[in-house]
Structures are given as structure tokens and as C-alpha cells.
C-alpha positions in Angstrom: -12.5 3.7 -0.8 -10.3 5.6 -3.1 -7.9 9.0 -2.5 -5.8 10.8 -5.1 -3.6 12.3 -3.5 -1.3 15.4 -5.1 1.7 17.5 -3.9 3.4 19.0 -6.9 4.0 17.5 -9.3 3.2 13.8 -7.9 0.3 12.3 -8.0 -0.6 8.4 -5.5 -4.1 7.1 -6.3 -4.9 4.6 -3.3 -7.8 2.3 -3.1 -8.2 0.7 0.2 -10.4 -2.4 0.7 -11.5 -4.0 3.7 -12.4 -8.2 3.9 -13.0 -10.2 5.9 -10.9 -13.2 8.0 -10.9 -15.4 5.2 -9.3 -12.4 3.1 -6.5 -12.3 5.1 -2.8 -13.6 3.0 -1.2 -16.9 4.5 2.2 -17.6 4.2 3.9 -20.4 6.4 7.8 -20.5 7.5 10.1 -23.2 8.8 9.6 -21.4 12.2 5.8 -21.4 12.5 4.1 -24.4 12.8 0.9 -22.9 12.1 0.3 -20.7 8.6 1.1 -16.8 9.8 -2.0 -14.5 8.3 -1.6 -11.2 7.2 -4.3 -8.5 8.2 -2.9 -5.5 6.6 -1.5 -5.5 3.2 -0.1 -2.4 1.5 0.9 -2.9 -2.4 3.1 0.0 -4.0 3.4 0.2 -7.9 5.5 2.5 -9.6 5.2 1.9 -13.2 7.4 3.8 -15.7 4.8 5.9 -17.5 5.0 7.8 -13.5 8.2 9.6 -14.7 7.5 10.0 -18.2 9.3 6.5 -19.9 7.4 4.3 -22.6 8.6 0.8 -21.4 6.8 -2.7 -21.1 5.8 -3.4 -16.7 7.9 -5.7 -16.1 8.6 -7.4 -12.3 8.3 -5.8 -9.6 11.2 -3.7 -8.8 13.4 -3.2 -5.6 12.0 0.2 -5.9 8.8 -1.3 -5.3 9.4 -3.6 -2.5 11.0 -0.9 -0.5 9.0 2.1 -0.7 6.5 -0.6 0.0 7.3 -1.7 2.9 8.1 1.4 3.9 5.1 3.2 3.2 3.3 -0.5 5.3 5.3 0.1 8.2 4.6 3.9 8.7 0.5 3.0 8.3 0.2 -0.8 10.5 1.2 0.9 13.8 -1.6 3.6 13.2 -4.4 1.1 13.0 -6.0 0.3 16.1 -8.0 -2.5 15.1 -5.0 -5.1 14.8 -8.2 -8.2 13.7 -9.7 -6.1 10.6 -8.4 -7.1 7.4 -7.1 -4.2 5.0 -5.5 -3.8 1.8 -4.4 -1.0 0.2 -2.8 -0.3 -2.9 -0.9 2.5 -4.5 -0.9 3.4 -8.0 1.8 6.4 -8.6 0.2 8.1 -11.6 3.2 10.8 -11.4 6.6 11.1 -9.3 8.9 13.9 -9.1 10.0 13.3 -5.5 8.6 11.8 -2.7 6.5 8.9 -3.9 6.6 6.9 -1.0 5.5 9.5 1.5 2.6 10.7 -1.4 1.6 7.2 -0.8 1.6 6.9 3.3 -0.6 10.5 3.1 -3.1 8.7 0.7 -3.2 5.6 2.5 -3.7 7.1 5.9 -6.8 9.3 3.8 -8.5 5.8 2.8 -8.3 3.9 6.1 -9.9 7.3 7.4 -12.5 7.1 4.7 -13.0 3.6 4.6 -13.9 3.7 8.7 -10.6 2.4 9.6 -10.1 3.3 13.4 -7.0 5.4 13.8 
């Protein structure tokens, strides 16, 4: 499912997909034995056309990474259903304040639409 959401002059779109076990991400650390697999990812992308610049996307930006994991923290510990696999990702389409929080609203709008128990 998809959600545009808007409060003033910023703008997250937000489509959410759900998969299945085998979609979840897999990442292994000297501590685990055993690969650790993410259920819920949440992917924030603020690209520079958001606040009105003409440059080239380049990596992604600390910016990014925290209003990111921000944005995943707020929405994990509202999902019930800790075994679904979800992954959601933010587009910001326009950003004069707030971004991060434009993007937890919107997020929290597609688990609902998507059948997400919250």
C-alpha cells in the first residue's frame, strides 16, 4: 500500500510491502553464530530536489541514516505481529520541517492500510 502524507509544506510518500520469511534481510555479526533476520525494514530517502536544490543523488547521507532509524524505531514497537515481514519506504517529495515525523505518520497509515496489526 501507498500513503502521501502532507502537513504544510512537506510532503512523505510511503509504500509499505509485506513478504514473506524468505524476504526477510540477513546480516551476520562476530557475536551471532547464526545469521540475525530482519522482519521490519523502514528505508528513509531525502533527495535534494525535497528542498528545492538541482544536485546529482549521491550516497546516502547521515541525514538519512538517522531520521531513519528514527522514524524505524518509533513504528517496530507498534507492530504486534513481531514474525510478519514489512518494509517500508519513505520518499520525501517536499521538506520544510519535520520530515522524519511526516514519515512515522505515513508509515503508521500503510501498516494500517496494508492489514498490519497495531
Amino acid at each position: 500500500s501507498s500513503i502521501l502524507f502532507t502537513r504544510g509544506q512537506t510532503q512523505s510518500l510511503v509504500v509499505g510491502v509485506l513478504g514473506t520469511d524468505n524476504d526477510a534481510q540477513t546480516h551476520e555479526s562476530l557475536e551471532h553464530k547464526t545469521p540475525i533476520k530482519e522482519r521490519f525494514m523502514f528505508h528513509y530517502n531525502f533527495p535534494p530536489f525535497c528542498v528545492g536544490e538541482a544536485s546529482s543523488i549521491g550516497a546516502t547521507s547521515r541525514r538519512e541514516l538517522g531520521h531513519g532509524n528514527l522514524a524505524k524505531r518509533a513504528l517496530e514497537t507498534s507492530i504486534k505481529n513481531k514474525e510478519q515481514v514489512i518494509r517500508l519506504v519513505s520518499e520525501i517529495l517536499e521538506s520544510n520541517g519535520s520530515s522524519s515525523m511526516a514519515s512515522v505518520c505515513a508509515g503508521s497509515l500503510a501498516l494500517y492500510a496494508s492489514g498490519v496489526e497495531i
